[in-house]
Every structure is written in structure tokens, then in C-alpha cells.
DSSP file (Angstrom, degrees, kcal/mol; ACC not computed):
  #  RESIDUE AA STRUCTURE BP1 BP2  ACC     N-H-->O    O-->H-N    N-H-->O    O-->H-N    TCO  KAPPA ALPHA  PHI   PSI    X-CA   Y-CA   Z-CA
    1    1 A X              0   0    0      0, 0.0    37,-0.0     0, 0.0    36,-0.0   0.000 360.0 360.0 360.0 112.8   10.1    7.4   -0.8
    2    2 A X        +     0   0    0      2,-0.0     2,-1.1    24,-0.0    24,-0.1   0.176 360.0 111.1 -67.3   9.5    8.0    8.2    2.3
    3    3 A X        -     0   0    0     22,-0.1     2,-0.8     1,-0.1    22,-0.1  -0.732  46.4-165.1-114.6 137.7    5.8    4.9    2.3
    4    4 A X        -     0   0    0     -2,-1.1    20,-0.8    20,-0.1    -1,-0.1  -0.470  15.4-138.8 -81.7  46.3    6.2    2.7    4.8
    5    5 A X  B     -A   23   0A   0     -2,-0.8     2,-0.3    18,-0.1    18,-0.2   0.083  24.1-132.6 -57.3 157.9    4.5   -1.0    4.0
    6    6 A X        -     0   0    0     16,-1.9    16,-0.4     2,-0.1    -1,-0.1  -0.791  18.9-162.9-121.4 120.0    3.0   -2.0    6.9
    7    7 A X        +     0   0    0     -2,-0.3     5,-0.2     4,-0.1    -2,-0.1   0.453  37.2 140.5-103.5   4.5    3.8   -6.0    8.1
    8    8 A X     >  -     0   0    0      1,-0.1     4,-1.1     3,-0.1     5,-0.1   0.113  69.4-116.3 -37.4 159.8    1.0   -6.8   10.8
    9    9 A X  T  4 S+     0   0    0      2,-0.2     4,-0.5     3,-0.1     5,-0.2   0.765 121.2  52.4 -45.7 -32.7   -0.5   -9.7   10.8
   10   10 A X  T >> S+     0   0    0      2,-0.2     4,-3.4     1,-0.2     3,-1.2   0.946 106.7  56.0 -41.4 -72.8   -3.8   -7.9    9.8
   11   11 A X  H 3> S+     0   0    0      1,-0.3     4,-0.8     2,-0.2    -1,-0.2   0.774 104.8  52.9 -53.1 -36.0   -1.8   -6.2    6.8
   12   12 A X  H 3X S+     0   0    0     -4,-1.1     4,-0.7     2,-0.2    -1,-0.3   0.385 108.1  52.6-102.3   3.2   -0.7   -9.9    5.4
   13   13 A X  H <> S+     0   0    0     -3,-1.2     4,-1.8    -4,-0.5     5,-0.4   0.712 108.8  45.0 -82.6 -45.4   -4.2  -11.0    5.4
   14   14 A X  H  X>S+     0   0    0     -4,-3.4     5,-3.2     1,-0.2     4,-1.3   0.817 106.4  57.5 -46.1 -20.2   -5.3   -8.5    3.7
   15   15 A X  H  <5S+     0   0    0     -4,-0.8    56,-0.4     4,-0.2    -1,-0.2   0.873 122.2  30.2 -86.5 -29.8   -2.4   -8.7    1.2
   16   16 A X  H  <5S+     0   0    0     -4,-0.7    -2,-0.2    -3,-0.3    -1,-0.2   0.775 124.7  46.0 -79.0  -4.2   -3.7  -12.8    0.5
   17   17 A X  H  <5S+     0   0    0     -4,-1.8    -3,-0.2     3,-0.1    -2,-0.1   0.904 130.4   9.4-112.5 -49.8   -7.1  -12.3    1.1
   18   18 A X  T  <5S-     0   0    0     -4,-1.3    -3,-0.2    -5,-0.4    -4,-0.1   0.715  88.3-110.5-102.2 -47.0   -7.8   -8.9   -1.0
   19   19 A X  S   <S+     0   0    0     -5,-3.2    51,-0.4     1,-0.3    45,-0.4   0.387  71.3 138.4 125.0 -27.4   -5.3   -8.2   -2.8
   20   20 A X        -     0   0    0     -6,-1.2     2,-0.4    43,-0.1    -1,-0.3  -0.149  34.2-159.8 -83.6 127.2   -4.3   -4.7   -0.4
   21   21 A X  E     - B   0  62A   0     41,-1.1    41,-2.3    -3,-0.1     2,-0.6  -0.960  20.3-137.5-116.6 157.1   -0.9   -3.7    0.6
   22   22 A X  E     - B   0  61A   0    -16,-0.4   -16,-1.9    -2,-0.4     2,-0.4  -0.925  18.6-167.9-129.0 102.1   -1.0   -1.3    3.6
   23   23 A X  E     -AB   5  60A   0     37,-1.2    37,-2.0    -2,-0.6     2,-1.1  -0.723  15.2-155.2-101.4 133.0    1.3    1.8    3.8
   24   24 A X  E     + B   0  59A   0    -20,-0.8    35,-0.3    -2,-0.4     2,-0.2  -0.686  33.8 153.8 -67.8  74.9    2.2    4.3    6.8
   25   25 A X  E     - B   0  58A   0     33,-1.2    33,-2.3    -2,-1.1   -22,-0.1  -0.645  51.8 -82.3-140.0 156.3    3.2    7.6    5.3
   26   26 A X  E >   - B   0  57A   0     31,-0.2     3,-1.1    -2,-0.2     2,-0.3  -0.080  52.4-114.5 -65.9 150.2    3.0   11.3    6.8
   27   27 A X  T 3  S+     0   0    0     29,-0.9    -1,-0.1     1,-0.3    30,-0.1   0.215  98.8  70.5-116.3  60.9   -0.3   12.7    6.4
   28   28 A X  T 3   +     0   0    0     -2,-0.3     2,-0.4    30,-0.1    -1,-0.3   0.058  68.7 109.0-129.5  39.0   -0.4   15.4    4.4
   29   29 A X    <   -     0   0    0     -3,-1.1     2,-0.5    -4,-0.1    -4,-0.1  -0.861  67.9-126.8-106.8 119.9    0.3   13.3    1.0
   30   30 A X    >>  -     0   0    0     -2,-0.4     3,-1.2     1,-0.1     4,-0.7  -0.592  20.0-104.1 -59.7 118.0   -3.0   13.2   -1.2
   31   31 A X  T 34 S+     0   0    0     -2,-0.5     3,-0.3     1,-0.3     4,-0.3   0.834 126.0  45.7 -20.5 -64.9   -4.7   10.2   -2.5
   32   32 A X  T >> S+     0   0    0      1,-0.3     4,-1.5     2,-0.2     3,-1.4   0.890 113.6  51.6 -61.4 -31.0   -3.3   11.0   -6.0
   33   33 A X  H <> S+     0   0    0     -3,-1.2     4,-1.8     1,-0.3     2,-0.7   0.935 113.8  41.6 -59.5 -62.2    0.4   11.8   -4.6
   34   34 A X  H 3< S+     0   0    0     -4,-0.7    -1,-0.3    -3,-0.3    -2,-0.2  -0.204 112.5  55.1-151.0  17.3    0.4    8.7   -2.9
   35   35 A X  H X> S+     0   0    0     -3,-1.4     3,-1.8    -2,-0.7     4,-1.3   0.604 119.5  42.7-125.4 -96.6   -1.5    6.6   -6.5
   36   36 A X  H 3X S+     0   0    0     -4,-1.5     4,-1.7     1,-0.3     5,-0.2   0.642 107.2  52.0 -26.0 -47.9    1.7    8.3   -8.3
   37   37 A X  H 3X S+     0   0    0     -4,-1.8     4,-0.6    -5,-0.2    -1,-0.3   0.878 119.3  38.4 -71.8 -22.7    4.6    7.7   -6.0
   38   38 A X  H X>>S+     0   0    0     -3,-1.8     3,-2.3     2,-0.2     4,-1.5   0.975 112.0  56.9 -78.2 -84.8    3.8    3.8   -5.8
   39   39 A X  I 3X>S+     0   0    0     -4,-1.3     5,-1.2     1,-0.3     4,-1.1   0.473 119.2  36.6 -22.6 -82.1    2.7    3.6   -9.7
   40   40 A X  I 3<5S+     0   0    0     -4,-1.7    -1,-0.3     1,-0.2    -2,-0.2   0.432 123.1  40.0 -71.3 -37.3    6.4    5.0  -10.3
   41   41 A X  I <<5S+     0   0    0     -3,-2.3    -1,-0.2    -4,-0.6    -3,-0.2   0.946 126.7  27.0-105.7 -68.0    8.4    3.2   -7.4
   42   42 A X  I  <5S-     0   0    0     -4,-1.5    -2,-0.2    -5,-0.1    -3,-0.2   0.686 100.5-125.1 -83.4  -5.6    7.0   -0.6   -7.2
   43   43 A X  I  << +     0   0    0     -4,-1.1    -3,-0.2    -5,-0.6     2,-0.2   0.893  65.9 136.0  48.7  43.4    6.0   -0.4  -11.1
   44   44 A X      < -     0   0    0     -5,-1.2     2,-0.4    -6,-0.1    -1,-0.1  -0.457  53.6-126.6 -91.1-170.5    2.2   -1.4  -10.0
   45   45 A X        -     0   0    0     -2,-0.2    20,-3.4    20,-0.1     2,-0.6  -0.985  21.0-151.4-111.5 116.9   -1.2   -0.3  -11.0
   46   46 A X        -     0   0    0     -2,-0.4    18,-0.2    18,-0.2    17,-0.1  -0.877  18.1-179.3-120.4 143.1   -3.5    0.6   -8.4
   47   47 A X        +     0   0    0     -2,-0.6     2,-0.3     1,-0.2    17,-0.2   0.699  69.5  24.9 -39.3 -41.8   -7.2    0.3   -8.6
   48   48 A X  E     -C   63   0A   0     15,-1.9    15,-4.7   -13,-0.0     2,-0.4  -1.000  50.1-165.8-172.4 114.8   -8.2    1.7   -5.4
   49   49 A X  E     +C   62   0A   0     -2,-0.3     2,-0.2    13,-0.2    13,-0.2  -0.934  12.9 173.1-105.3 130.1   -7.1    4.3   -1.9
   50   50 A X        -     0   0    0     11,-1.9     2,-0.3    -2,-0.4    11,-0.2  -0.496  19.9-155.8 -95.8-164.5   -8.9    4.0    0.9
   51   51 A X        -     0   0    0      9,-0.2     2,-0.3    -2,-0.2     9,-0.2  -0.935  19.5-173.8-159.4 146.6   -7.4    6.2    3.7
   52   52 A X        -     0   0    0      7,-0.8     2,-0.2    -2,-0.3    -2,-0.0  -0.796  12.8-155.8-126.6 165.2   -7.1    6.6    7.5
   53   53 A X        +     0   0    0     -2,-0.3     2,-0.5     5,-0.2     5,-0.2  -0.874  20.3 173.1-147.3 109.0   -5.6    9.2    9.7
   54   54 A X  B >   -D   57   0A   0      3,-0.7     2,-1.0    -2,-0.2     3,-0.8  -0.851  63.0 -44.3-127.8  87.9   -4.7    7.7   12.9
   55   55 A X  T 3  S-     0   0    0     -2,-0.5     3,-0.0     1,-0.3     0, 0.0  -0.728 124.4 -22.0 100.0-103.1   -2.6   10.2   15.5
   56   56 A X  T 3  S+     0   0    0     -2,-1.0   -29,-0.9   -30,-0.0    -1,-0.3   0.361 127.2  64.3-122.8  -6.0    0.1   11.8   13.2
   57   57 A X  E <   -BD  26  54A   0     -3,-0.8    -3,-0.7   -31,-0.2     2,-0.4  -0.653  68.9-134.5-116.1 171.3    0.3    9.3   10.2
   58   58 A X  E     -B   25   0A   0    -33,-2.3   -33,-1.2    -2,-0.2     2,-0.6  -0.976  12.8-153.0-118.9 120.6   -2.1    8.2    7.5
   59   59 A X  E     -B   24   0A   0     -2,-0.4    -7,-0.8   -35,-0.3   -35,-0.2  -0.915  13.7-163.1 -75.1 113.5   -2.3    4.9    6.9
   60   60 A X  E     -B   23   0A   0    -37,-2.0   -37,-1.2    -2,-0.6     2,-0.3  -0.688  10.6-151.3 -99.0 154.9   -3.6    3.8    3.1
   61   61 A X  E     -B   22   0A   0    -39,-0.2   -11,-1.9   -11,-0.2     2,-0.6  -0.992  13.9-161.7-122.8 115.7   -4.8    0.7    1.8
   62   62 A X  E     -BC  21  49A   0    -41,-2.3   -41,-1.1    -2,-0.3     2,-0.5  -0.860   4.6-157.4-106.4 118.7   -4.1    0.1   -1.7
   63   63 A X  E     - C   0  48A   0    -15,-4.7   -15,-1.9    -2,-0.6     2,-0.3  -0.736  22.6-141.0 -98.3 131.7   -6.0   -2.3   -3.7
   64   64 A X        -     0   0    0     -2,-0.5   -18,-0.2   -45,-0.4     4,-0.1  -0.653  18.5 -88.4 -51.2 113.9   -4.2   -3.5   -6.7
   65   65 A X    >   -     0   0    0    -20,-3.4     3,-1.8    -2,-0.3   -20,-0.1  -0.241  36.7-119.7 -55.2 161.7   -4.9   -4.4  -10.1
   66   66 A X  T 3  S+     0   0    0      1,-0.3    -1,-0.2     3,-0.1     3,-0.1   0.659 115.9  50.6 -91.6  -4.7   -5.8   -7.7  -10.6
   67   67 A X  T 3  S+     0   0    0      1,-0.2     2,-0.6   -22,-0.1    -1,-0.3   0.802 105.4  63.5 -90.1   5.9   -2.8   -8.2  -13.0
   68   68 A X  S <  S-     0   0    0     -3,-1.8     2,-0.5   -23,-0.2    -1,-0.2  -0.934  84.0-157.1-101.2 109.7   -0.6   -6.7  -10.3
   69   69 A X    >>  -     0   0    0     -2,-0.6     3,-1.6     1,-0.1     4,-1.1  -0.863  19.7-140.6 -92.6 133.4   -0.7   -9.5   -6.6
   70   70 A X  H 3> S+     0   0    0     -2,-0.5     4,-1.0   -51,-0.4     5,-0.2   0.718  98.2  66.0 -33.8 -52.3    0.0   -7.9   -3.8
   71   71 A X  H 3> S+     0   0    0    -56,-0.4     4,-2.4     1,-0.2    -1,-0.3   0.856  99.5  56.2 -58.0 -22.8    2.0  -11.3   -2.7
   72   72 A X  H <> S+     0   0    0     -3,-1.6     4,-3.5     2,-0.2     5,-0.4   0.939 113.9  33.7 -83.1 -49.8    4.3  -10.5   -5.4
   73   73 A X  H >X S+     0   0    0     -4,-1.1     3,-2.5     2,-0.2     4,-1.0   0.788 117.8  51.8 -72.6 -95.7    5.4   -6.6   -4.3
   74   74 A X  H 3<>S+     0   0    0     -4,-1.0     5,-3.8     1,-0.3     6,-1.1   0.464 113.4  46.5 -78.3 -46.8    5.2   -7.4   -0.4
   75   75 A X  H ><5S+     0   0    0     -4,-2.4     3,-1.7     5,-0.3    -1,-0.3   0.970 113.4  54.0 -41.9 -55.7    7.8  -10.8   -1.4
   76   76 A X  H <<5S+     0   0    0     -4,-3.5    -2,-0.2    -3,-2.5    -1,-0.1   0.942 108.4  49.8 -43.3 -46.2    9.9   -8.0   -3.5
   77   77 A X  T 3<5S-     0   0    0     -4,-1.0    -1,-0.3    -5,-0.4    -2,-0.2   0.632 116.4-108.1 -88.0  -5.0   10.1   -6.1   -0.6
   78   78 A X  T < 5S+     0   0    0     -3,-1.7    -3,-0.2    -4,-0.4    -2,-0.1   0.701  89.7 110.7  94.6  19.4   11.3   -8.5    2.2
   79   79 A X      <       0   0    0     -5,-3.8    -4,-0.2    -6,-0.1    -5,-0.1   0.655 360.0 360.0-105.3 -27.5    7.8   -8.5    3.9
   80   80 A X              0   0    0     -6,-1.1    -5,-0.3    -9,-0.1    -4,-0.1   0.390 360.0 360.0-142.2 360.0    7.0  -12.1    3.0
């Protein structure tokens, strides 16, 4: 798995506030690559990429479905 969650404070409001978890990953992975490898790997649904390209990484913001919270994966994962 190339994705990185992201713990900032920044990133964990967005993950109570929105619903968003926020991954680093190299940045030549596509929106739909990077929809798929998540579906498959946390067993969510997501709604919704944005994307950034900041230096040599991409950061993505993935908004969740509403039956999937954000708090739930980011707990799973040792981030909260």
C-alpha cells in the first residue's frame, strides 16, 4: 500500500468535522487508482477525491460515505 494517512492536527479536524481522511502517496497514482486501492484495503466507500500536488507527493482528501466515518478507519489505524 503506498498511502500514507496524514495525522496533522488540520487532518483530524477534517476527519470529525467532514468526514475526510487525508493521504500522502507518490504522485503519479490517478484519482481512480487511489478510489480503488482504499475501496479494497480499508473496506470503505468513497464519495469524493480532491487532490493536491505539493513538491514530490500528492496529497488526497477523501470524503467518505456517510455510512463509512472517517473516525472509525483513522481509530483502526492507530491515528486516533
Amino acid at each position: 500500500m503506498n498511502l500514507k494517512l496524514i495525522s496533522t492536527e488540520k487532518a483530524v479536524m477534517k476527519i470529525e468535522a467532514e468526514n475526510v481522511l487525508t493521504f500522502e502517496m507518490n504522485k503519479d497514482k490517478t484519482k481512480r487508482e487511489i478510489k480503488k486501492e482504499s475501496e479494497e484495503i480499508l473496506g470503505i466507500k468513497v464519495d469524493k477525491i480532491r487532490t493536491v500536488i505539493k513538491g514530490n507527493k500528492k496529497i488526497a482528501y477523501l470524503k467518505l460515505n456517510k455510512n463509512h466515518l472517517a473516525i472509525d478507519v483513522a481509530t483502526k489505524l492507530g491515528v486516533m
